[in-house]
N, C-alpha and C positions, 0 to 999 in steps of 0.2 A: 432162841434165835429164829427169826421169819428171814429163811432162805429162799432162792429158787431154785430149783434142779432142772434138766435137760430137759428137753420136749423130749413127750411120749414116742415111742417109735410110732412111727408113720410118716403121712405125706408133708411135706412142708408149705406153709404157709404162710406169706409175707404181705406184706402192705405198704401202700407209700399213701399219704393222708393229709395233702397240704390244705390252706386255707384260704379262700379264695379272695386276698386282701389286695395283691396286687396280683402284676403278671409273674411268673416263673422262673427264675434265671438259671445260669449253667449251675450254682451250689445248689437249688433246690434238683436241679435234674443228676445231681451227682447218687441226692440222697434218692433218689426213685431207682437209678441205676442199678445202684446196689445188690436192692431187695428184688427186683427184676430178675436181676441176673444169676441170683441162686437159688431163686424160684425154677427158675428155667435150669439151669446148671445139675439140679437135682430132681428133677420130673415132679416142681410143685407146683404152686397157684400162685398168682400176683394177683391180689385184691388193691384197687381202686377208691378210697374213700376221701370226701368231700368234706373239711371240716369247717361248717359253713355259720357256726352260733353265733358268731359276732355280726350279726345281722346289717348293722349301721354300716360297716367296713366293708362285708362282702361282697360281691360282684360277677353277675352273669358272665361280663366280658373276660375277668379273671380266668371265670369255671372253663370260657371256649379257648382261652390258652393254652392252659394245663391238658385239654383234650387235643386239641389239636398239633401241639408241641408233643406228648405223647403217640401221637397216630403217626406223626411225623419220624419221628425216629423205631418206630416199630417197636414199642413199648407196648403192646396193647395189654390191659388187664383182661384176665380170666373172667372176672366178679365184678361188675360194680359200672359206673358209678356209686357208693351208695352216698345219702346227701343226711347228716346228722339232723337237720330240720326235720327230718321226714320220720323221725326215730324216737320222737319227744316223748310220745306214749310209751314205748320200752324201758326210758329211762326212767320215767315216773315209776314205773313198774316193779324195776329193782331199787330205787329210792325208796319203798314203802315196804318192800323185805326188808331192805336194811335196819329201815325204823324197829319196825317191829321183831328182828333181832339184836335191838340194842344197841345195834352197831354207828345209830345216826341219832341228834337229838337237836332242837330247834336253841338255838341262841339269839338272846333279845338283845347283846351289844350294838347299839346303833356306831354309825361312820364316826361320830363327835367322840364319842365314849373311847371307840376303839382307836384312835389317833392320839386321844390325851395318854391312853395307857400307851401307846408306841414313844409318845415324844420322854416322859420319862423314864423309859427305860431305857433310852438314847442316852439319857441325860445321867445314867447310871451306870454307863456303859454295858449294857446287858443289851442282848440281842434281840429285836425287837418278832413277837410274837404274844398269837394269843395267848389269855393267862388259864383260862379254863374256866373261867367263871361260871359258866354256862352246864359248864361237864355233870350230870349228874355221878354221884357216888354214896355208898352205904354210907347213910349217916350224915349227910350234907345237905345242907341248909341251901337247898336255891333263893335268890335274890326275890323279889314280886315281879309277878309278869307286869311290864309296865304297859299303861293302856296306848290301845292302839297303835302300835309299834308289828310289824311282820317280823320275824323272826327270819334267820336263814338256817340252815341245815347244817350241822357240822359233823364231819366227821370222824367216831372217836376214836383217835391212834392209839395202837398197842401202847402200854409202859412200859420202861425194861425192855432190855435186851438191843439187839441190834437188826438190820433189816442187810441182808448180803445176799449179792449174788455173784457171779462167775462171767464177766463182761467180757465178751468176744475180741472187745479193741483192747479195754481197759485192764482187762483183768480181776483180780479179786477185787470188791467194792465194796467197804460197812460200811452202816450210818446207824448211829445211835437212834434209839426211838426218839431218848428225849429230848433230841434235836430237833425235832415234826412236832410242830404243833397240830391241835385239829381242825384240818382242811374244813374250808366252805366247799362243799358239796351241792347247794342247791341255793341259789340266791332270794331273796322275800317274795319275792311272784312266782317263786317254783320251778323257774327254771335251772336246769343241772348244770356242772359249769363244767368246765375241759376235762380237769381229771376224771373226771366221775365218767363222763360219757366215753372217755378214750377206754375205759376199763371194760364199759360193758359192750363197746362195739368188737373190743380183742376178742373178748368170749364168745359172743356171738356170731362171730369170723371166723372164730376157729385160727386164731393168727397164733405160728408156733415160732415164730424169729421178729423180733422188730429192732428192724437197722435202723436208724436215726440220726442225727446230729447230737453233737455232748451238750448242746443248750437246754437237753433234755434231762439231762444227768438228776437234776435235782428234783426233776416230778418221778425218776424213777421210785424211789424209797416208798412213796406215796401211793403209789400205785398200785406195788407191791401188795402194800398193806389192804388195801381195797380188793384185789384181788381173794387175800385170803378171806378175807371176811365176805365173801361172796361163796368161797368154798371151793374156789377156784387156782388150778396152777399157771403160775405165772410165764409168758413167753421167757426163750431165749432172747436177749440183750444185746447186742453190737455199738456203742454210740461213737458215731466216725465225727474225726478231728475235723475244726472249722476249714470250711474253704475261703481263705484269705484272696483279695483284688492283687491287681498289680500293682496298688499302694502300700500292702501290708492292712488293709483295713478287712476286716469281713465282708464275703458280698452282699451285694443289698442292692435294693432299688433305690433306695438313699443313698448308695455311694454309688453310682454311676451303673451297677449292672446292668445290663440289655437281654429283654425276652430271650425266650427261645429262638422263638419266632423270627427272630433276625437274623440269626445264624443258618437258618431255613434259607430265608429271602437272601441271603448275601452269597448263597451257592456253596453253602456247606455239604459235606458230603455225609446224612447218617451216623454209618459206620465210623466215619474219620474223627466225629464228636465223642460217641460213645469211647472208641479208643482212647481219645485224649481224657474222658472225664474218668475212666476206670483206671490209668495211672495217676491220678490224683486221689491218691489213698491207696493202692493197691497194685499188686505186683506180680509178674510172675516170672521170675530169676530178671536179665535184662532184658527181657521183651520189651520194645518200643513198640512198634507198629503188629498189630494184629488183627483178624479180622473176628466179625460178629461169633461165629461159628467157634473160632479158638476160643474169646473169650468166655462162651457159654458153655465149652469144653474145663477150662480151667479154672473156672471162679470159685474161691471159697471163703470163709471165714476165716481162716488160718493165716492168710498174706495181707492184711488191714494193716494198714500203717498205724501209728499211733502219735503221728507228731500234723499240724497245721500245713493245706500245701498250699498253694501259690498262685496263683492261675499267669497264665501268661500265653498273652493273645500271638505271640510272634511261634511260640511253639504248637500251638495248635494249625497258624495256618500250615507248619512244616509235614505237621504229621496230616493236616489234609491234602498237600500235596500230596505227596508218599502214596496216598487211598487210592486219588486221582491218576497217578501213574499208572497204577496197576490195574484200572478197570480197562475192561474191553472196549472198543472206538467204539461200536454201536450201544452198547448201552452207554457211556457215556454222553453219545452224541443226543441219546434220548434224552436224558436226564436237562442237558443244555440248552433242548429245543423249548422250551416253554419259557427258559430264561429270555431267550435272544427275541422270542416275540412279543415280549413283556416291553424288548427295549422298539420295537415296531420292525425287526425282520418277517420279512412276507413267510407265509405259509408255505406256497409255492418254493420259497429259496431253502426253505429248511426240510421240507421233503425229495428233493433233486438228486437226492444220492452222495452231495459232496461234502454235508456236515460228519460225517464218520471220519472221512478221510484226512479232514483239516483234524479233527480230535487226536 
């Protein structure tokens, strides 16, 4: 059995690592929250990382979202930016240990070959995956390298046994081995592809908790397994329930979700967001309204809901209300002055002494 056990004692370390394909929305800031927040909650680190290899997709403007929607709500990381582009040579680096412990071997199935074996096995109702043709084994007959043909990387999953860990949301988790086929690890031009590199940036971050979203659930096992064959212990696991629209649909910037950044620009208050987006998953008895300071007193692992929440714009403006009462007229009224000049109130009118007092 390839299990995982607790991170070692010591400091905690967490990550949030989105990719910079579009802008950020409130379910991506939920999943930064998180990890933020028992970073902080337990005198760790929040590490910052950029997962930027979809090259075609990514985008500068994306990257000054995610920072600026971060600096904006007082998220700042310990560590990082760091930018996976930047990392290509490390990854190569433990892609050629791997090789050369066995653990990785080149597969000449081109795209044509590998679709014909997917559609009949559809056709046979069998779950579509590689067959291992490629796999070297004692006593096995590889096919001929066919000419001219790049190869990709694969790489080679335990047999036998199960892959479990001890999920912070979820709970106990097995997945048969022989449910994993072996991962492409490194695509024909050599570049390494997401699981591969999420593996070797964990290790090299030192990252001891990765809170997530469950769309991730399925590269867990994977990763796992990459991990040990590096020789390496795997993070603790958290994967939090989707954050559904007010349609019921997942958020997304295909379903209408809105930057951060808007929530900024529309006079949101920080604190008022973070509050609303850390009861969407998470609890502490019926605390509604709280502020930075409690929640970074109280957050843990322990109170993660385990069920899909909801977003809902009508309760968020309440609970920004609620923020809003309680701040002091002059901080307030600072906070509002940039607004009001934004809409062309004079300088003059907003330094006079009477914006506190209307607050």
């Amino acid at each position: 059995m390839t299990e995982t056990t607790s991170s070692s004692a010591g400091r905690v370390r967490t990550r949030f690592a989105p990719s910079p394909t579009g802008f950020i929305h409130l379910g991506n800031v939920r999943s930064a929250l998180y990890p933020w927040a028992f970073a902080r909650a337990t005198g760790g680190d929040f590490i910052l990382r950029i997962e930027d290899t979809d090259v075609q997709r990514s985008s500068q403007a994306a990257v000054d979202v995610i920072l600026d929607g971060l600096q904006w709500l007082g998220m700042v990381p310990d560590e990082g930016p760091f930018y996976q582009m930047q990392r290509m040579d490390r990854y190569r680096a433990a892609l050629a240990d791997l090789q050369a412990a066995g653990h990785v071997y080149p597969c000449y199935m081109g795209v044509e070959e590998l679709d014909a074996l997917r559609a009949r096995q559809l056709a046979d109702k069998e779950k579509p995956r590689y067959d291992g043709t490629w796999r070297p084994e004692d006593g096995k007959s590889l096919p001929p390298v066919p000419a001219g043909v790049q190869p990709v990387l694969r790489f080679r999953n335990p047999q036998g046994g199960v892959v479990a860990w001890d999920d912070k949301v979820k709970g106990r988790v097995e997945i048969r081995n022989d449910e994993l086929d072996d991962l492409v690890i490194a695509r024909p031009d050599g570049t390494p592809t997401y699981n591969f590199c999420v593996v070797v940036d964990d290790i090299d971050m030192r990252i001891t908790h990765v809170i997530r979203g469950d769309d991730h659930v399925n590269n867990t096992p994977r990763q796992i397994n990459i991990f040990r064959a590096l020789g390496k212990e795997p993070p603790v696991y958290a994967h939090l329930p989707t954050v559904l629209d007010e349609h019921g649909e997942k958020m997304s910037k295909r379903n209408g979700a809105k930057p951060v950044t808007h929530y900024r620009d529309e006079g949101y208050l920080p604190d008022a967001l973070l509050n609303y987006l850390a009861r969407l998953g998470w609890s502490h008895g019926d605390d509604e309204i709280f502020s930075r300071e409690q929640l970074l007193c109280w957050f843990d692992l322990d109170h993660l809901g385990r069920s899909a929440a909801q977003f809902d714009e009508a309760k968020l403006r309440w609970v920004n209300a609620q923020h809003l009462k309680a701040m002091a007229d002059d901080a307030l009224a600072a906070l509002l002055a940039p607004q009001l000049q934004q809409q062309g109130v004079s300088a003059q009118a907003l330094t006079d002494g009477r914006l506190p007092r209307i607050c």
